[in-house]
N, C-alpha and C positions, 0 to 999 in steps of 0.2 A: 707236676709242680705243686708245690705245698699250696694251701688256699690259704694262708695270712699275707706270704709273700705274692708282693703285687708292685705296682711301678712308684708306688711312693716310696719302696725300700731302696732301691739304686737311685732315688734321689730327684726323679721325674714324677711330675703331677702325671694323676691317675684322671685325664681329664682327654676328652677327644682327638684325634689329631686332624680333623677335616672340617671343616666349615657347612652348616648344613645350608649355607644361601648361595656362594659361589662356588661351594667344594674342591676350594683351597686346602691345598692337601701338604705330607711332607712329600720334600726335595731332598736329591744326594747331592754332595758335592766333595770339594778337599779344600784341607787347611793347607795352605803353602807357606813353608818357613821359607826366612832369608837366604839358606841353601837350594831353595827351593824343592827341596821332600813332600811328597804329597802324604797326607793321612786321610784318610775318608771321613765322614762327618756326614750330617744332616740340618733341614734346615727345618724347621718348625716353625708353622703358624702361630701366630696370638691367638689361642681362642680361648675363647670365657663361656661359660652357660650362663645364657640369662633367659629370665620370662619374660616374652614378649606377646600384646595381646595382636591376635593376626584375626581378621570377620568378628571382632568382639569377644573373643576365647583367650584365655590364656593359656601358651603354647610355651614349652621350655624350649630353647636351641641353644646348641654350640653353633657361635656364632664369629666370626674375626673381627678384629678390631677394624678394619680399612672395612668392613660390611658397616659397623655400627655406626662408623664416622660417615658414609653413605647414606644412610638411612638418617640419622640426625641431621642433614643436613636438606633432605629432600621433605623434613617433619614427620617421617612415618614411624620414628621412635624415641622413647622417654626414657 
């Protein structure tokens, strides 16, 4: 594989596909038309890197959105 080309070329973030808190991962599935034709497809998590301080460190994670609304809501994240 060329090393410039990478996943931001076909058009997808070059960013994790797994959750490092619940390890929320990708899923397969199919697109069903009104004929109902299946085409395969994938489902992808929301995940963001962000830094979070964890025992007073700050620690980078990819982390899902449904974790960060979890943790904002129990106060263990800003």
């Amino acid at each position: 594989m060329h090393p410039f080309r990478g996943a931001h070329v076909k058009g997808r973030p070059a960013v994790a596909g797994k959750c490092d808190v619940c390890g929320k991962a990708k899923t397969f599935g199919n697109n069903v038309s009104f004929s109902k034709r299946r085409t395969s497809r994938d489902f992808r998590p929301n995940v963001q890197r962000k830094r979070l301080t964890v025992n007073g460190e700050a620690v980078r994670l990819n982390i899902c959105t449904r974790c960060m609304r979890t943790m904002g809501k129990s106060g263990r994240a800003g």
